[in-house]
C-alpha positions as CSV (number, residue, x, y, z in Angstrom):
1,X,21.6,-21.4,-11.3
2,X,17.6,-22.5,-11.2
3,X,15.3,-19.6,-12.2
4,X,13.3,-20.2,-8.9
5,X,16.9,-19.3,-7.0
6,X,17.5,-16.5,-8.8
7,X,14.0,-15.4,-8.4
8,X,14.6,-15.7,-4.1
9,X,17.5,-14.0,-4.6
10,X,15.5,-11.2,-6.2
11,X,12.3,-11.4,-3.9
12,X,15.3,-10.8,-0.5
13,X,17.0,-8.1,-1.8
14,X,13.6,-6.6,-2.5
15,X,13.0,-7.1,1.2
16,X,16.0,-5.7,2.1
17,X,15.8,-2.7,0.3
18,X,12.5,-2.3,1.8
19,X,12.9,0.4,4.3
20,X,14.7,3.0,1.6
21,X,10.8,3.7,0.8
22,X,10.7,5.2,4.3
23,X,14.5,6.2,4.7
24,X,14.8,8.2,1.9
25,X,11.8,11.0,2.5
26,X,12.8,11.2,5.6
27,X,16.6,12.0,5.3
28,X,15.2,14.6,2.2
29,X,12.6,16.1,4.6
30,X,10.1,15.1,1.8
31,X,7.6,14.2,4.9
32,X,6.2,10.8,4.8
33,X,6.5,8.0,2.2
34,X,4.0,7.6,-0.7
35,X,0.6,6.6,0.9
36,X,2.1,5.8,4.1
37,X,-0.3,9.2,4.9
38,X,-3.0,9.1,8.0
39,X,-6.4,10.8,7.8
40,X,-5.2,13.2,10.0
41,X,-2.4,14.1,7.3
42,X,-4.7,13.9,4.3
43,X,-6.7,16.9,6.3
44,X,-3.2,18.7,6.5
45,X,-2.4,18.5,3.3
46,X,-5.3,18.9,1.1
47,X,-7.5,21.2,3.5
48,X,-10.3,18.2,4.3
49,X,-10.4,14.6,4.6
50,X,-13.0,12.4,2.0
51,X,-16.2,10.9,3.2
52,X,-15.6,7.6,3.1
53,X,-11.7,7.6,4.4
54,X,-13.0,8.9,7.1
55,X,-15.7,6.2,7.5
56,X,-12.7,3.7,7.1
57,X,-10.3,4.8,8.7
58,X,-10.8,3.5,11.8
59,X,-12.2,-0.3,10.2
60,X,-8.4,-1.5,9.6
61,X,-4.8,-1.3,11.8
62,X,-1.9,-2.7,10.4
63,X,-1.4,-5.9,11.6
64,X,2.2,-5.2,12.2
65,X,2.4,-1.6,12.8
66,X,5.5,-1.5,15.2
67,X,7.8,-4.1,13.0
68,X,10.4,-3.1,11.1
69,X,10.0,-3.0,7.5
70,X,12.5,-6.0,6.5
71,X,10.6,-7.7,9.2
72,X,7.1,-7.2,7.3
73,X,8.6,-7.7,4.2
74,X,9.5,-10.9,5.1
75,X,6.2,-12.1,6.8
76,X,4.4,-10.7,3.7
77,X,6.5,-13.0,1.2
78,X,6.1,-16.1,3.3
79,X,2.1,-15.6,3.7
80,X,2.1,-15.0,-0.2
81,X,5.0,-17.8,-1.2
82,X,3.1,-20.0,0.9
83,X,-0.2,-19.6,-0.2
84,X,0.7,-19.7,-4.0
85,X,2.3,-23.2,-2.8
86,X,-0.9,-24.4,-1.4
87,X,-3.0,-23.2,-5.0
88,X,-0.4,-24.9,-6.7
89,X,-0.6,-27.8,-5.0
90,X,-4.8,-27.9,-5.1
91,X,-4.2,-27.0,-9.1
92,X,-1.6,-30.0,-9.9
93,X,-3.7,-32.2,-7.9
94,X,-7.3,-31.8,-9.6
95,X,-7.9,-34.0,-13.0
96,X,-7.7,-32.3,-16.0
């Protein structure tokens, strides 16, 4: 088997095991995942919320907010793949 194969094979069952970040604090009642955390939460948890997150926090949504995870995941390796595909084809073409 190719090493690129192997390495989608790896890359889609990274995807797929993509929502256990968000499963698995839930079903343990650990709260949310690991930085998954709103401003509003950050003030719950540590008593205040820091000057510039709250500057910020309003300057960026998620693009893809109501998608499921597998579904981002796989957006966010195609807009990755693809772009180190274009670089690589820039790089290969340029004279050394």
């Amino acid at each position: 088997m190719k090493t690129i194969t192997k390495l989608w094979i790896l890359i889609s069952i990274l995807a797929v095991l993509s929502p256990l970040g968000l499963i698995i604090p839930a079903h343990f009642k650990a709260g949310t995942a690991w930085g998954e955390w709103s401003a509003n939460e950050i003030k719950r948890l540590t008593g205040y919320i820091p000057q510039g997150m709250d500057k910020l926090s309003a300057l960026w949504k998620a693009p893809m907010a109501g998608a499921p995870c597998v579904l981002s995941a796989v957006a966010g390796i195609l807009i990755i793949a693809g772009i180190a595909y274009l670089i690589g084809k820039f790089l290969a073409r340029r004279p050394q």
